[in-house]
Backbone bond lengths (Angstrom), bond angles and torsions (degrees), N, CA, C in turn:
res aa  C-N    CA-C-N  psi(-1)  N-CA   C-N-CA  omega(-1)  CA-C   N-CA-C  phi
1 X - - - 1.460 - - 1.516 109.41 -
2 X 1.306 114.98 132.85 1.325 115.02 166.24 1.817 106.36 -171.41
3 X 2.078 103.74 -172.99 1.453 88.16 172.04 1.444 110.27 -82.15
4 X 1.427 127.77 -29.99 1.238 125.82 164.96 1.760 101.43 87.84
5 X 1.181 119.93 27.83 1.694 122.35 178.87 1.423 102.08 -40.86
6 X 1.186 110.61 127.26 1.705 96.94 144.66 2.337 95.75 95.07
7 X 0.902 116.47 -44.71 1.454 120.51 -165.80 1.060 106.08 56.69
8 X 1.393 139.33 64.32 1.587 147.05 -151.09 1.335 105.08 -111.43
9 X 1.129 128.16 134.96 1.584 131.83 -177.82 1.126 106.69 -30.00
10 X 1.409 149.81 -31.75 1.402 152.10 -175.66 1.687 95.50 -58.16
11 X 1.250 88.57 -68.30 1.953 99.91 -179.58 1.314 117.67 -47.96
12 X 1.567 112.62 -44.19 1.453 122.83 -176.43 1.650 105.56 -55.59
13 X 1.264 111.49 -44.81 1.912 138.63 -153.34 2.223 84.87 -67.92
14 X 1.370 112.14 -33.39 1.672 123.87 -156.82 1.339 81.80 -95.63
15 X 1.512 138.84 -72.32 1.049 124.30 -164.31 1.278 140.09 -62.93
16 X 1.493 98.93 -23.40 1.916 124.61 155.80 1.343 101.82 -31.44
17 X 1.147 102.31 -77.43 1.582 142.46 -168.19 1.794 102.90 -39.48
18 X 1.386 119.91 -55.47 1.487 140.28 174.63 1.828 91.24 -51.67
19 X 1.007 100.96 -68.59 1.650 108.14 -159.79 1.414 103.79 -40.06
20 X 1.461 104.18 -53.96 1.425 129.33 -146.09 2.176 95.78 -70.55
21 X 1.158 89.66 -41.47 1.869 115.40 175.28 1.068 103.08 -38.37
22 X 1.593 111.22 -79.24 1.433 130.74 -154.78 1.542 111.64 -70.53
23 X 1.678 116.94 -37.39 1.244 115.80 172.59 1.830 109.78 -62.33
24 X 0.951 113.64 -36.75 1.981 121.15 171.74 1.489 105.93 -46.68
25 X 1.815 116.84 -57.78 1.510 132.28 -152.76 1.760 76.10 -79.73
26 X 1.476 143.05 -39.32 1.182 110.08 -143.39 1.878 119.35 109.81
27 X 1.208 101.57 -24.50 1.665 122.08 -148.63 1.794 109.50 -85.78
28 X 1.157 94.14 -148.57 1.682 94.52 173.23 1.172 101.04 -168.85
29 X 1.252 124.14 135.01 1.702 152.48 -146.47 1.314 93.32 -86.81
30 X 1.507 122.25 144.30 1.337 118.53 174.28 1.513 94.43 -167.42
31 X 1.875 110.14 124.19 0.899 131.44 166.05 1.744 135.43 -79.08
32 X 1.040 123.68 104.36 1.520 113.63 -177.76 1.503 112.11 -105.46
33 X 1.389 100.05 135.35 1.610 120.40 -175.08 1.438 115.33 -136.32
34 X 1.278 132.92 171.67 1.791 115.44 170.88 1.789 83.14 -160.84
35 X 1.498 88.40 159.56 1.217 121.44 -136.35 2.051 106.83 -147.85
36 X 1.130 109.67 91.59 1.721 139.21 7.73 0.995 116.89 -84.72
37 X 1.675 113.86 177.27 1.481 122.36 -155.16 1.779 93.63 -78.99
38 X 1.128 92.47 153.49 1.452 103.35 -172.18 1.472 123.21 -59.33
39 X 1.735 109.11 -43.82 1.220 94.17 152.94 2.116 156.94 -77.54
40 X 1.705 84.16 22.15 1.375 95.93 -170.32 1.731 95.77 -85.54
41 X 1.699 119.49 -16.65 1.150 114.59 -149.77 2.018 87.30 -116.48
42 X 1.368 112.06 -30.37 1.580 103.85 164.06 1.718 133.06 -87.07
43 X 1.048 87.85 -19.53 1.742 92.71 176.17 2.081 116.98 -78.19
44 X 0.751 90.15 130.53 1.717 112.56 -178.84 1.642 102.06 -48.69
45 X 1.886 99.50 -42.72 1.752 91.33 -179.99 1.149 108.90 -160.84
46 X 1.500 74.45 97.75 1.855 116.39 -176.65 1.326 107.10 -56.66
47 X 1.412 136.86 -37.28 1.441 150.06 -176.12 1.518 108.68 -57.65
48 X 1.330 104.83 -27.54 1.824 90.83 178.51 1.603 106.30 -115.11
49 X 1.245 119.40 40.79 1.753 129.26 154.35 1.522 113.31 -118.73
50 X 1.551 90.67 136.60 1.187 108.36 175.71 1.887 102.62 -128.07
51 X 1.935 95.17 164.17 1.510 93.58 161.08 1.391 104.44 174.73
52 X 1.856 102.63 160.73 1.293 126.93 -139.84 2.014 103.98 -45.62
53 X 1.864 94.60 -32.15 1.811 77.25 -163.09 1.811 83.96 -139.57
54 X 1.784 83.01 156.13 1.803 94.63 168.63 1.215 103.86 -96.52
55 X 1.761 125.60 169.08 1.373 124.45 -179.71 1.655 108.05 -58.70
56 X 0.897 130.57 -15.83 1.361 119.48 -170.14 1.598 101.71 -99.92
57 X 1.266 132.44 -22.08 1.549 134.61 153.95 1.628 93.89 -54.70
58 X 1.100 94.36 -81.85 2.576 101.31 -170.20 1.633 96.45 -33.40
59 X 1.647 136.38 -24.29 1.446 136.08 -179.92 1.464 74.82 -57.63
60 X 1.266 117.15 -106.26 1.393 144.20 -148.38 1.092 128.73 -30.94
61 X 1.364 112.53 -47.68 1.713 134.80 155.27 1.326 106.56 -72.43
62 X 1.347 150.96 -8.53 1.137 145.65 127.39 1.270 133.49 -32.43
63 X 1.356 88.91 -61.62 1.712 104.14 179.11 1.054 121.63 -70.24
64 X 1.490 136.77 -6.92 1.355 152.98 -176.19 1.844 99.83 -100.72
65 X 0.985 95.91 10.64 1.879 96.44 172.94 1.430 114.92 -96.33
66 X 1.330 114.92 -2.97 1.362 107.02 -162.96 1.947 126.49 70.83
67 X 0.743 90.12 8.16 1.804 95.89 -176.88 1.537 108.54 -77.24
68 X 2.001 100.65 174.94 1.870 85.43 -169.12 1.821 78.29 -110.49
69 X 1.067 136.73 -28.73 1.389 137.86 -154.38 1.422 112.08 -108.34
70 X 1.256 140.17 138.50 1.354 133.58 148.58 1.514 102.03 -121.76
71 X 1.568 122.72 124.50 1.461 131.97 160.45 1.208 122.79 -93.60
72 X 1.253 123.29 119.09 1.644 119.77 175.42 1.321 114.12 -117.14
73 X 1.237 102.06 106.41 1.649 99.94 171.61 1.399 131.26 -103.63
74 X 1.683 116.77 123.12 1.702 113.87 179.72 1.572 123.43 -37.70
75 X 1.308 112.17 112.85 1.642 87.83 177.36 1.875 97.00 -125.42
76 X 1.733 77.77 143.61 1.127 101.15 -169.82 1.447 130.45 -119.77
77 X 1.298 143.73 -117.78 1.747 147.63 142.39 1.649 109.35 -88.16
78 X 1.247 89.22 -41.61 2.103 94.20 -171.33 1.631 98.60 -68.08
79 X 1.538 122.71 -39.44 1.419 114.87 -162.80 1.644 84.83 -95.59
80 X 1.044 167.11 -19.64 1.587 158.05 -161.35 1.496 82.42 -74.99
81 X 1.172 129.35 -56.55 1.809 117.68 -162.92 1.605 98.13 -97.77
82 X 1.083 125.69 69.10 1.229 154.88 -169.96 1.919 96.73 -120.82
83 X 1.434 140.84 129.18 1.003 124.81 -153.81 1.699 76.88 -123.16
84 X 2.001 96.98 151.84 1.502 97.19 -176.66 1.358 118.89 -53.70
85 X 1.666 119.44 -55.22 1.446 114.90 -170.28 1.912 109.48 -66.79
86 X 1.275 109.51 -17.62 1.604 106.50 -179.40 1.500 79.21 -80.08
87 X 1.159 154.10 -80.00 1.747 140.23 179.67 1.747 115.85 3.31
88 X 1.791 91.71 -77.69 1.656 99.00 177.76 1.331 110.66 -51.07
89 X 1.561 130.89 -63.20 1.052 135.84 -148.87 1.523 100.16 -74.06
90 X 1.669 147.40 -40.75 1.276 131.54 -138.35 1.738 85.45 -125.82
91 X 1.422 137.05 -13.54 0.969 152.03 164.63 1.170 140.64 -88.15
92 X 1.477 114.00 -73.35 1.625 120.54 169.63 1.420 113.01 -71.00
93 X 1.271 129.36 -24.30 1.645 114.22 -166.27 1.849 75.29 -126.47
94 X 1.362 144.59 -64.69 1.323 132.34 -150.36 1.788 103.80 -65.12
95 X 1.189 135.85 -46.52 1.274 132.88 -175.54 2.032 112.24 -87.38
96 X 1.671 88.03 -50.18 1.930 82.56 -170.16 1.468 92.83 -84.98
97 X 1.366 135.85 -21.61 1.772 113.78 -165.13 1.781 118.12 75.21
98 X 1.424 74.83 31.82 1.911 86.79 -178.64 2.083 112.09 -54.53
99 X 1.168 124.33 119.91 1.294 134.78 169.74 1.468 114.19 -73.68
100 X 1.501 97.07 -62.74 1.515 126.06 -161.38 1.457 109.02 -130.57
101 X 1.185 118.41 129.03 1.600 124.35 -165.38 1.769 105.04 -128.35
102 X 1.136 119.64 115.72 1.246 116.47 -174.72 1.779 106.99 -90.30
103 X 0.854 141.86 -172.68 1.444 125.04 175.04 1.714 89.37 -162.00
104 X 1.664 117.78 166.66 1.445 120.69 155.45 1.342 116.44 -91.11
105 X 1.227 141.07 160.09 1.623 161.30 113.38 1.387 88.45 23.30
106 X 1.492 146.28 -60.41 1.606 125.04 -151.40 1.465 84.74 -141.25
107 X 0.811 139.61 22.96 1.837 124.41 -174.69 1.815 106.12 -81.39
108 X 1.532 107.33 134.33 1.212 130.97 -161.98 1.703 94.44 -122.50
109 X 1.353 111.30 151.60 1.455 118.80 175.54 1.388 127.32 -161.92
110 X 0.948 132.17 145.82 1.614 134.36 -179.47 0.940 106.13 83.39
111 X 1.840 130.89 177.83 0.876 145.98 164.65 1.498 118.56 4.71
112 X 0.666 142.68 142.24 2.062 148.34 -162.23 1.348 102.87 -4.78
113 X 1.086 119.43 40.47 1.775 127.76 -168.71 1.418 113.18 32.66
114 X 1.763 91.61 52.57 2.044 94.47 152.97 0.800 125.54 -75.49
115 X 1.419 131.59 -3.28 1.500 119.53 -155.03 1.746 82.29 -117.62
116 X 1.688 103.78 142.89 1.444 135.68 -174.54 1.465 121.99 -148.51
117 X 1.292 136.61 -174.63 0.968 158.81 -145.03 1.835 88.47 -77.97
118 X 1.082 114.83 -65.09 1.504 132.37 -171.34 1.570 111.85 -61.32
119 X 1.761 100.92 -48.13 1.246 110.58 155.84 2.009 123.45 -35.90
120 X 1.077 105.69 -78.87 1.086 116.36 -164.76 1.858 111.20 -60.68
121 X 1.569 116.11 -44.48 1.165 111.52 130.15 1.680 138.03 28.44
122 X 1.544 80.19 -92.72 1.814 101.15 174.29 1.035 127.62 -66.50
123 X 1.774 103.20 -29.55 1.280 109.92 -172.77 1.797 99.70 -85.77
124 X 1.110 129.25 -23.46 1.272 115.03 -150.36 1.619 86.88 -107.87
125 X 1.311 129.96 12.04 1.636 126.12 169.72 1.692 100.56 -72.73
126 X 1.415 123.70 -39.15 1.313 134.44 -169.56 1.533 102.11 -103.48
127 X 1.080 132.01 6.42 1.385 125.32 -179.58 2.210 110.17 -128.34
128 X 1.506 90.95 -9.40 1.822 74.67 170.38 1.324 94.77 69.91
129 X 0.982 138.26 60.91 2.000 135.26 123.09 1.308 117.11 -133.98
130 X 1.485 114.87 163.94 1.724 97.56 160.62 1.205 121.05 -115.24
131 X 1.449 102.09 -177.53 1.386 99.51 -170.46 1.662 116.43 -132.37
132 X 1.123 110.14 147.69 1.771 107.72 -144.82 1.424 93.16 -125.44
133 X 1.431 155.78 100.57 1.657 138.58 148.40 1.368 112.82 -77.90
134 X 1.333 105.51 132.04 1.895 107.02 170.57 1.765 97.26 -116.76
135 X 1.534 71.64 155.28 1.805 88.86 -178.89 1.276 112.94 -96.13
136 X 2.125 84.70 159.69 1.762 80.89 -179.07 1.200 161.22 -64.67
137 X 1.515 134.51 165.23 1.400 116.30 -141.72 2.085 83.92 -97.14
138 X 1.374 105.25 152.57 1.504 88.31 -176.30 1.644 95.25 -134.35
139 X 1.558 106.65 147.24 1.754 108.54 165.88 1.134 101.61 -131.38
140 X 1.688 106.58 130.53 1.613 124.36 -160.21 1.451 112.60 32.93
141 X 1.078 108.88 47.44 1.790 101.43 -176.80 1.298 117.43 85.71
142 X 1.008 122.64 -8.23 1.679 122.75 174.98 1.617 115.16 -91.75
143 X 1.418 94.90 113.20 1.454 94.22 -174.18 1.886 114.94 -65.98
144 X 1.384 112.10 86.02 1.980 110.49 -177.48 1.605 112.21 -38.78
145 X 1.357 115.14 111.34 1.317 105.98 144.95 1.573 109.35 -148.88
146 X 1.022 121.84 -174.13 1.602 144.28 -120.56 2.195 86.59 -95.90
147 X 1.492 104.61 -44.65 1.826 77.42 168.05 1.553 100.46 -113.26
148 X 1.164 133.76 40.26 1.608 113.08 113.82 1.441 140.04 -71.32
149 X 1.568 90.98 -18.18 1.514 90.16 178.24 1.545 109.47 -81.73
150 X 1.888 114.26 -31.23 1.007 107.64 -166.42 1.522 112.16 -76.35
151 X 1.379 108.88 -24.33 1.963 108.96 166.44 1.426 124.50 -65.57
152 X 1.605 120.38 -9.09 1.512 138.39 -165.00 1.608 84.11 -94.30
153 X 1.403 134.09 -67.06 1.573 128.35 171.36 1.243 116.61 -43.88
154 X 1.577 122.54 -61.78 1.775 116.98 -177.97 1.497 109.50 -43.44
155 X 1.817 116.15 -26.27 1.490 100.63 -148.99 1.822 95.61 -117.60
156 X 1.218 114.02 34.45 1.333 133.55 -158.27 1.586 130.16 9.21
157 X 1.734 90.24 54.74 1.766 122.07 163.30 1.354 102.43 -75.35
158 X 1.130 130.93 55.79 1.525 135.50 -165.41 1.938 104.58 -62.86
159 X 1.592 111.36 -60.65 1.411 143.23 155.94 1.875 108.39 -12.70
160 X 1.608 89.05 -47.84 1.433 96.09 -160.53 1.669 106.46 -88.65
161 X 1.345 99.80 -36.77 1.207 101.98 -173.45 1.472 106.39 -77.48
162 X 0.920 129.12 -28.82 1.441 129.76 -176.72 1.497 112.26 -79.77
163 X 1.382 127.23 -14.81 1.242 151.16 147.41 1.565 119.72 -45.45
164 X 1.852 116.23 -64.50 0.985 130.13 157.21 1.433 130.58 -21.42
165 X 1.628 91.59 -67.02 1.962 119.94 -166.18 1.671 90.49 -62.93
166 X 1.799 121.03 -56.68 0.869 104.20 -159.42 1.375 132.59 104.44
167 X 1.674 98.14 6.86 1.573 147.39 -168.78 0.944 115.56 -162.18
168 X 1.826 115.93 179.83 1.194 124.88 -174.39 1.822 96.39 -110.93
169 X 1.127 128.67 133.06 1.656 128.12 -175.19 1.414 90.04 -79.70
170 X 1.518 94.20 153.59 1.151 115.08 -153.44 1.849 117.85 -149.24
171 X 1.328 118.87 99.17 1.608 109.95 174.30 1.513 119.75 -104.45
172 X 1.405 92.37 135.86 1.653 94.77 166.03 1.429 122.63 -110.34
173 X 1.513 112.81 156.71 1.511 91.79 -172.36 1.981 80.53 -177.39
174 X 1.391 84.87 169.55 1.943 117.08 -176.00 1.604 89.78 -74.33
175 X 1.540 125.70 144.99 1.269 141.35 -172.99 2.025 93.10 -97.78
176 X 0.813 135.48 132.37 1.588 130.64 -175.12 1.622 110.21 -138.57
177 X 1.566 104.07 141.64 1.780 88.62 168.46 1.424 123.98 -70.76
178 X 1.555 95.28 149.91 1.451 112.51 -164.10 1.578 98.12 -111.07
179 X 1.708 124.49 -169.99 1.430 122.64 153.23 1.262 144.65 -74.08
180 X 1.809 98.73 38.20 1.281 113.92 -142.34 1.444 130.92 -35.52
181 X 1.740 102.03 82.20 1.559 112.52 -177.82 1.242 106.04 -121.66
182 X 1.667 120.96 40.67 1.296 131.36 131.40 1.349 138.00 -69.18
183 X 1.289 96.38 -23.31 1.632 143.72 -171.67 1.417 97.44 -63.30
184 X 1.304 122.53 -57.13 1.229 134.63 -126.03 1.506 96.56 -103.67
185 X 1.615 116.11 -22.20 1.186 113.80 -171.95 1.827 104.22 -141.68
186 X 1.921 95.74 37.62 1.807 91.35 143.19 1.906 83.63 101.03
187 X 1.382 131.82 -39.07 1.340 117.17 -156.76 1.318 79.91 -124.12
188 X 1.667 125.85 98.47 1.401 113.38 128.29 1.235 153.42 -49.00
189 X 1.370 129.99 137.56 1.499 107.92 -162.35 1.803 100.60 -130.35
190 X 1.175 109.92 174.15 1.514 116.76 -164.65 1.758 93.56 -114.47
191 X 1.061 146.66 116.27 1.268 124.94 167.42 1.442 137.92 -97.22
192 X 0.851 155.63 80.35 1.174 159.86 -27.23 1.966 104.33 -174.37
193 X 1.434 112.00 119.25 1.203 114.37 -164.78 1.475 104.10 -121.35
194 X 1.598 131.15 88.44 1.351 139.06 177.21 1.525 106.61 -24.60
195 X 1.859 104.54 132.04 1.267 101.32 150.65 1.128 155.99 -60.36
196 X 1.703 90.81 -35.54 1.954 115.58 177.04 1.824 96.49 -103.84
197 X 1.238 121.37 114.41 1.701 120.81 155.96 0.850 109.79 -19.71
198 X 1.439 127.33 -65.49 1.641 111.79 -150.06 1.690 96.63 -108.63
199 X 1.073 124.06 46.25 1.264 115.37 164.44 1.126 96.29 -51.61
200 X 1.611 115.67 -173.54 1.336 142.95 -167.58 1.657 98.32 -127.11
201 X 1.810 116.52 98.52 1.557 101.59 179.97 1.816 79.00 -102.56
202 X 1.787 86.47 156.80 1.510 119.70 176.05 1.535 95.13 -65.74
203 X 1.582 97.21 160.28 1.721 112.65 174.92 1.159 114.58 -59.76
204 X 1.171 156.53 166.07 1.356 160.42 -103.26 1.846 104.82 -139.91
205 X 0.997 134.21 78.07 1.310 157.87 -151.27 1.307 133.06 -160.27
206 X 1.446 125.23 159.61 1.408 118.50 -163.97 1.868 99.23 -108.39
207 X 1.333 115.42 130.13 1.540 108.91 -165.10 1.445 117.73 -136.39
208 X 1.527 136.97 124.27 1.576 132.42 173.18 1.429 107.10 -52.34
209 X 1.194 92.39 137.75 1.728 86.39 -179.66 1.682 89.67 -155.36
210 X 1.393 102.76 168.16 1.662 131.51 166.05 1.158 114.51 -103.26
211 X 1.397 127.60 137.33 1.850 137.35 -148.92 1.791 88.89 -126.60
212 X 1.149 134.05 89.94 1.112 130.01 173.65 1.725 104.75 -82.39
213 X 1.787 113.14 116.89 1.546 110.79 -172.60 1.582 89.32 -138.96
214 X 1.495 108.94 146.86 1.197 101.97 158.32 2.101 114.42 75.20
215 X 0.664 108.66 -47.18 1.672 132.63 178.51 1.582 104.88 111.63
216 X 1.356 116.04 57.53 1.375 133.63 153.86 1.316 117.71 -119.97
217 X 0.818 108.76 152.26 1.744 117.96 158.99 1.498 120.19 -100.20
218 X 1.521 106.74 139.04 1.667 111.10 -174.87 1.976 89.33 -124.54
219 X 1.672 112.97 158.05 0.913 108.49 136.71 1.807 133.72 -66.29
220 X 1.297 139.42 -177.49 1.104 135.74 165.62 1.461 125.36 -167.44
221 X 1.108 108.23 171.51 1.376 113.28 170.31 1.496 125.56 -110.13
222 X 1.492 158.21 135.10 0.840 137.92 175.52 1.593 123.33 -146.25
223 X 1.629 117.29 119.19 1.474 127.26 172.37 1.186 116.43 -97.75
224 X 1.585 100.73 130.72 1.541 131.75 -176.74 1.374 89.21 -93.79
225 X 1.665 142.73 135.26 1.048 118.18 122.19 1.629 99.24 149.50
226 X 1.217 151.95 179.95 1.478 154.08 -112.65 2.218 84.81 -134.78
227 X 1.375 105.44 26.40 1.582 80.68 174.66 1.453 135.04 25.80
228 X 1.309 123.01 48.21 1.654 139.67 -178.99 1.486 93.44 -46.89
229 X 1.100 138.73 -54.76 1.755 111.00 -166.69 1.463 128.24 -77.30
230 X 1.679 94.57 15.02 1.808 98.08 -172.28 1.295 99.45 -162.87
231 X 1.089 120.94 17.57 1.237 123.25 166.77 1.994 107.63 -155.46
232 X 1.943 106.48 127.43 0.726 83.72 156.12 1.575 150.01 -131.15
233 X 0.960 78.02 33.28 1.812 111.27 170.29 1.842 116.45 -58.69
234 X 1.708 110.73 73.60 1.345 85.81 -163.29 1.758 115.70 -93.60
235 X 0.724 103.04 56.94 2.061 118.03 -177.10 1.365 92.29 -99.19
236 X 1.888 122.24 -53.51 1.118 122.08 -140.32 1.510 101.70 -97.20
237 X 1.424 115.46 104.22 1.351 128.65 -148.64 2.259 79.74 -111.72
238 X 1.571 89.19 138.12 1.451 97.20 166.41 1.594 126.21 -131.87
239 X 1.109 122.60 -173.84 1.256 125.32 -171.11 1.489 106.68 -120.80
240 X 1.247 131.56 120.27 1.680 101.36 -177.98 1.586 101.48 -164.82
241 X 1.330 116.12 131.58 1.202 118.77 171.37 1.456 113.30 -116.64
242 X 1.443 106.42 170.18 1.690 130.47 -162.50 1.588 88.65 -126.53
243 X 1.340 96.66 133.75 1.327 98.26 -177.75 1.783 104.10 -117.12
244 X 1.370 125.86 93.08 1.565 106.77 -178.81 0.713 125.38 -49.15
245 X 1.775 123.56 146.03 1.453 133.42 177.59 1.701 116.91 58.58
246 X 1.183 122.34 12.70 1.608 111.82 -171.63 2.155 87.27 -122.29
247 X 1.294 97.15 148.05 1.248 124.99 162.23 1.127 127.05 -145.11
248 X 1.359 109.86 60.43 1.356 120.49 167.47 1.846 131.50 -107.06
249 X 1.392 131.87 125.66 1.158 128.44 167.41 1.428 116.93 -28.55
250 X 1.376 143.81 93.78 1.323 130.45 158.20 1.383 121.07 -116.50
251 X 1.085 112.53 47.46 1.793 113.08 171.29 1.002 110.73 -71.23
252 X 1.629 115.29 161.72 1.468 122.50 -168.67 1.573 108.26 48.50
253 X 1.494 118.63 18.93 1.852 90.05 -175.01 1.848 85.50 -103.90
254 X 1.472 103.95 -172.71 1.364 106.82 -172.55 1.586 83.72 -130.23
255 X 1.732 96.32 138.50 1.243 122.03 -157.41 2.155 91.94 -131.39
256 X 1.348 103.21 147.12 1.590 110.47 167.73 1.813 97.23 -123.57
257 X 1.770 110.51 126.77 1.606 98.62 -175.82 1.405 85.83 -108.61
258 X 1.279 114.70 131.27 2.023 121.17 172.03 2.043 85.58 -99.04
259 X 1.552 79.53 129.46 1.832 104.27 157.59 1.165 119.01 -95.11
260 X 1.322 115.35 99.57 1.378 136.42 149.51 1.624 136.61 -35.91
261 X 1.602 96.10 -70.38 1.487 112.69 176.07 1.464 115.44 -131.13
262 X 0.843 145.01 173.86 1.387 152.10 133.93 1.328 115.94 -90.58
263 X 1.375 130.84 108.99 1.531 138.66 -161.05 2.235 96.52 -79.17
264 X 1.325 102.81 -61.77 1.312 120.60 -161.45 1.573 106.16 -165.90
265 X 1.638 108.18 178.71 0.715 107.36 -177.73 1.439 123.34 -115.29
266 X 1.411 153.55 137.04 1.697 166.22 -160.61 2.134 87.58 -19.88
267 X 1.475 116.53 136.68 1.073 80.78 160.86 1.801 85.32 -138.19
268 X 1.053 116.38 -167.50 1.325 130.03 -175.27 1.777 111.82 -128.92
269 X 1.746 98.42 99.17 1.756 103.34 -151.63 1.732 84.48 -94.82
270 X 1.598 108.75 167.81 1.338 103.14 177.60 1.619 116.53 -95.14
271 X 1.277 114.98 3.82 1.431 115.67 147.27 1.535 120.70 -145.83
272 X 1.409 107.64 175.14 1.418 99.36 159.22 1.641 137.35 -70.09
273 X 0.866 119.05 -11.47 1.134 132.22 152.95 1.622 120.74 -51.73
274 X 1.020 122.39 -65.12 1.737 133.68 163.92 1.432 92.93 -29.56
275 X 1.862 109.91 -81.70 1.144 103.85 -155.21 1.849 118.15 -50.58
276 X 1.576 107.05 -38.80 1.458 105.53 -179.55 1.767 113.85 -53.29
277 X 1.354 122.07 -47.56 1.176 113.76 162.27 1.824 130.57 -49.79
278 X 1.132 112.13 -44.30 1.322 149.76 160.48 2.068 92.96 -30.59
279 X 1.372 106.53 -87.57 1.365 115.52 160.35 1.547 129.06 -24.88
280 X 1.173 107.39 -52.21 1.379 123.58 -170.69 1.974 113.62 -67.04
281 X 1.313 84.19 -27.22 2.044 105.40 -175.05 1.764 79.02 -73.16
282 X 1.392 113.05 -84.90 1.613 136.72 -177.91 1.698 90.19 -2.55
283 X 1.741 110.45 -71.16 1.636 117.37 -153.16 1.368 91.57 -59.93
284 X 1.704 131.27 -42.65 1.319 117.41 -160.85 1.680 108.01 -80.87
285 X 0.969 122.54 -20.42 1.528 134.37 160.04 1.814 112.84 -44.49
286 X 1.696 65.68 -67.68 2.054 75.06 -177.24 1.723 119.05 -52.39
287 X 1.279 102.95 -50.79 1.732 117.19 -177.91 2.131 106.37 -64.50
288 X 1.621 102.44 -28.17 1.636 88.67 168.20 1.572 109.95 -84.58
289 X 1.154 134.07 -5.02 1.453 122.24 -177.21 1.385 117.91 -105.18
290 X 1.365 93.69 -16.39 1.841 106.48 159.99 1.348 156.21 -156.08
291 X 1.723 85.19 42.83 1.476 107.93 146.93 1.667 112.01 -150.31
């Protein structure tokens, strides 16, 4: 059980591990998650969190674990003061029929996250299951978890984080009109309106990426960030990709952009001109790293 952000090799390394368990015991693997993340429903200000995946991303990357079960449970105010051993007892063993409970390296639960390793423990001496912790999953010594990866994106460790996950990160979102003054100078762009709020967008940079539309794949281009050479409004931060070689109408369609590379970072050229040349290096960059 956990929130499982991100399905990051750490998670992957636990869920191996589950599979690998349950086929030994006889049993059947079962994942528990809840939905929304817990801190969207305890924190005072929910508006300034973000993160790597929405429940319907954690479906998908779930389902690619091989497991027989996925549990999602609503969490809310009534279940936050939910006490750990009332957890095990009216939850893990009274509803799922928990045997064998695998746990992570730091995982906290119940009520103000008292309930732990020691916790659960006690409870499961009087309740008939066991209880299993595996340790953490490590790359080169770095212990992976879900906000290292998310500080490796803010700080545009793009390389690293995508290293981490074990994938390439990935947003989806509604295509929307923009000021289309990509248009105007040769690189149209699509601008791009997240499905989940609090996704997790990367730091503010120009990046190779793959434009999954339609069930094709495109190469692309894509800028994070307040367009400084043509705009100077810098609050109004956008999302926007270049799609090479395609000229097609796709507004309103729903687009997934996979990050590839991180080229550089936003810069502020002293004309448009610069930047169109500027661009033009970017496309030949982009087109050698992915195709």
């Amino acid at each position: 059980m956990g929130i499982f952000d991100g399905v990051h090799k750490g998670h992957r390394a636990l869920l191996d591990f589950l599979v690998l368990r349950a086929r030994d015991l006889k049993g059947e693997s079962v994942v528990l998650t809840f939905s929304p993340h817990p801190r969207l429903v305890l924190e005072q200000n929910p508006g300034n969190l973000s993160f790597l995946t929405s429940i319907e991303e954690k479906k998908i990357l779930l389902g690619k674990a091989n497991i027989d079960h996925l549990v999602i449970i609503e969490f809310n105010k009534v279940f936050s003061n939910i006490s750990a051993c009332d957890f095990v007892n009216d939850i893990l063993v009274g509803k799922i029929g928990t045997k064998h409970l695998i746990i992570g390296y730091n995982h906290h639960f119940g009520r103000k996250g008292e309930g732990d390793l020691n916790t659960i423990k006690q409870c499961a001496e009087s309740l008939d299951f066991i209880v299993e912790q595996v340790t953490a999953f490590k790359s080169e010594e770095v212990t992976i978890s879900s906000s290292l990866i998310r500080e490796a994106l803010l700080t545009g460790k793009l390389d690293e984080a995508n290293k981490w996950l074990g994938y390439f990160y990935s947003l989806k979102g509604k295509v929307i009109k923009g000021r289309q003054i990509g248009r105007s100078i040769g690189f149209p762009t699509a601008n791009i309106e997240p499905d989940y709020p609090f996704k997790l967008i990367p730091s503010n940079g120009v990046y190779a990426v793959e434009v999954e539309l339609d069930g094709k794949i495109f190469p692309g281009m894509m800028n994070i960030g307040t367009n400084p050479t043509v705009n100077d409004d810098n609050s109004a931060r956008s999302i926007e990709v270049h799609i090479l070689d395609f000229n097609q109408d796709i507004y309103d369609k729903e687009i997934i952009v996979i990050f590839r590379k991180r080229l550089r970072d936003e810069i502020k050229f002293k004309s448009t001109m610069q930047l169109t040349e500027q661009m033009k290096l970017d496309k030949e960059q982009t087109l050698q790293l992915l195709t």
